[in-house]
One Martini backbone bead per residue (centre of mass of N, CA, C, O) as a GRO file, in nm:
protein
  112
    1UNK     BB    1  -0.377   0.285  -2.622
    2UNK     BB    2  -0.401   0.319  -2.211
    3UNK     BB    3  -0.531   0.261  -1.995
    4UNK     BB    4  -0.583   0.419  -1.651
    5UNK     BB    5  -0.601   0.326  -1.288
    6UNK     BB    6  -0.724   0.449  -0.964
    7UNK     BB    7  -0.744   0.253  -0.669
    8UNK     BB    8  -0.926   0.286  -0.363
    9UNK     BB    9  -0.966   0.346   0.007
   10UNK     BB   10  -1.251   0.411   0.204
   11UNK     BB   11  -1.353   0.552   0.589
   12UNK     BB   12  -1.527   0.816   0.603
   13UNK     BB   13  -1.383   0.983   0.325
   14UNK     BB   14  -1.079   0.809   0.402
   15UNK     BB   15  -0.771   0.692   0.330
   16UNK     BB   16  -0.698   0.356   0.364
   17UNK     BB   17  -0.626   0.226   0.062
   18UNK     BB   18  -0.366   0.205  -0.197
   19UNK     BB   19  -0.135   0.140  -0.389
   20UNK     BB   20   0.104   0.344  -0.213
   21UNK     BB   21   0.024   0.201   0.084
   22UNK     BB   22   0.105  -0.096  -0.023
   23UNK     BB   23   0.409   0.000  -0.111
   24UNK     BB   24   0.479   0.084   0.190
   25UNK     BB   25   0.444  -0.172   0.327
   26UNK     BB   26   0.663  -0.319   0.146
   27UNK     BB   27   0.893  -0.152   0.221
   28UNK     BB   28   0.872  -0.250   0.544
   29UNK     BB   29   0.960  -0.530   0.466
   30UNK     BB   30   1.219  -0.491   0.305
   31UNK     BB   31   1.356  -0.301   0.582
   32UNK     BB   32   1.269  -0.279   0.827
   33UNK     BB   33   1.161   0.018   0.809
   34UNK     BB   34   1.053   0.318   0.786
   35UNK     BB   35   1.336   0.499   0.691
   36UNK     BB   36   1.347   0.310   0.461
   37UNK     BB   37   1.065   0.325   0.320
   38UNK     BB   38   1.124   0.585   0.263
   39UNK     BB   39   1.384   0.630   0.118
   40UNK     BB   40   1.274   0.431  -0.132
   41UNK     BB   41   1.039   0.654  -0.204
   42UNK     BB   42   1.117   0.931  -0.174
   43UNK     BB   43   1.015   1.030   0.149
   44UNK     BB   44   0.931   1.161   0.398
   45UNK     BB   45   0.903   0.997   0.716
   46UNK     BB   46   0.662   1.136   0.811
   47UNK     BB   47   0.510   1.046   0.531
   48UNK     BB   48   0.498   0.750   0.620
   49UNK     BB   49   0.407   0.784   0.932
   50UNK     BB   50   0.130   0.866   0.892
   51UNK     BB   51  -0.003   0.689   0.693
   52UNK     BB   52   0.011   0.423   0.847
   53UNK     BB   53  -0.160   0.511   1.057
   54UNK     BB   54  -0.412   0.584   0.921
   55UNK     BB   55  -0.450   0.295   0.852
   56UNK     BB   56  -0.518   0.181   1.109
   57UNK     BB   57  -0.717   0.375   1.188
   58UNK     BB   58  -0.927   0.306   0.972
   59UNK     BB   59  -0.941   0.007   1.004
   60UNK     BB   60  -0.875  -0.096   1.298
   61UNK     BB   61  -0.547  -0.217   1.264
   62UNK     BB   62  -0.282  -0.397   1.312
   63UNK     BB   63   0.041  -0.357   1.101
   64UNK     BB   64   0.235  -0.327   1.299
   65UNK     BB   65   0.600  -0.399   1.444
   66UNK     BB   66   0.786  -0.254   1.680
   67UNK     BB   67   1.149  -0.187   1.766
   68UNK     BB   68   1.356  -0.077   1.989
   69UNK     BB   69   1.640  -0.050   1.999
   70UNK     BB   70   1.981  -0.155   2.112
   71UNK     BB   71   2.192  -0.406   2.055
   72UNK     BB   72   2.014  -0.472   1.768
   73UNK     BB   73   1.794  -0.241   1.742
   74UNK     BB   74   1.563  -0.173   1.541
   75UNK     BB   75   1.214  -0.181   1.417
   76UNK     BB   76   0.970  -0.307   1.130
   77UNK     BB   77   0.719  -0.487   1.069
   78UNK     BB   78   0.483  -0.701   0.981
   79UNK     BB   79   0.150  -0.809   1.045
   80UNK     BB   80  -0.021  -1.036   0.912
   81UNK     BB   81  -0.253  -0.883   0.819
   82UNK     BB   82  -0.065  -0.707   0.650
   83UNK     BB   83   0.021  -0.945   0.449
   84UNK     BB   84  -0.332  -0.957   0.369
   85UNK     BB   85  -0.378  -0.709   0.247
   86UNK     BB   86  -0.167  -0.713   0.037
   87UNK     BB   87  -0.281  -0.940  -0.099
   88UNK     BB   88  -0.594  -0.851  -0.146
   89UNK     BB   89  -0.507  -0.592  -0.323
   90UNK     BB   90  -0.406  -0.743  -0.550
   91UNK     BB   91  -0.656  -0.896  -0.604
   92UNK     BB   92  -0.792  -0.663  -0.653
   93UNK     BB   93  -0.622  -0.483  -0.878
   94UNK     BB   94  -0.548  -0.689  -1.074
   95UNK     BB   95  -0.867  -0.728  -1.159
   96UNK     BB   96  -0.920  -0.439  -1.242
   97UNK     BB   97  -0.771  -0.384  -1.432
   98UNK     BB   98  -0.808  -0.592  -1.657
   99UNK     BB   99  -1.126  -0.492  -1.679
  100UNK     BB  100  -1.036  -0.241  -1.819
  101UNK     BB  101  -0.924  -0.352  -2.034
  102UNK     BB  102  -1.140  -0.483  -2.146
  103UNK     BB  103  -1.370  -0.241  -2.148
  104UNK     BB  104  -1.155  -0.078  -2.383
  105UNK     BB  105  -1.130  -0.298  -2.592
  106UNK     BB  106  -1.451  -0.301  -2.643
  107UNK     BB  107  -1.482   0.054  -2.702
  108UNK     BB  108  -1.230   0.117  -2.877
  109UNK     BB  109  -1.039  -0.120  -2.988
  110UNK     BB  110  -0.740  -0.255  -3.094
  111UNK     BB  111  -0.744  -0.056  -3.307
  112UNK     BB  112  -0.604   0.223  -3.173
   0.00000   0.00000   0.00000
């Protein structure tokens, strides 16, 4: 047996970031584009750019640079705040996950 924990986190009852949105943010760093990060995760376009918005809106900080067309094309990055989201976001998660496996492992035992 192996617990599984999902934590978020809300905003006035609504989500702020997740997994899933801090791994959609990584994706948007690693492609440099919202349209490559939803292609990553094969989602549509939309709910990748709705996502990202929300973050925005309910953190109240900006976490994206875009940059429109153009001779060298457009793109998306992350700004500082939003690379520190991320880095944040995994410092809270993988110290709760761990907590998770701790204290299943005092209450069910090893040997099961």
């Amino acid at each position: 047996m192996e617990p599984r924990a999902n934590f978020w986190v809300e905003v006035d009852g609504e989500v702020a970031l997740s997994d899933w949105r801090v791994e959609l943010l990584e994706a948007v760093a690693q492609t440099g584009s919202i349209s490559g990060a939803a292609r990553k995760l094969n989602v549509p376009y939309r709910l990748a750019w709705t996502r990202l918005h929300e973050m925005e809106e309910r953190l109240g900080v900006r976490l994206l640079e875009t940059q429109t067309g153009g001779a060298g094309g457009g793109g998306t990055r992350l700004t500082p705040l939003a690379q520190e989201v991320i880095e944040r976001w995994h410092g809270f998660s993988d110290d709760l996950h761990a907590l998770a496996r701790l204290r299943f492992a005092e209450i069910f035992g090893q040997d099961r």
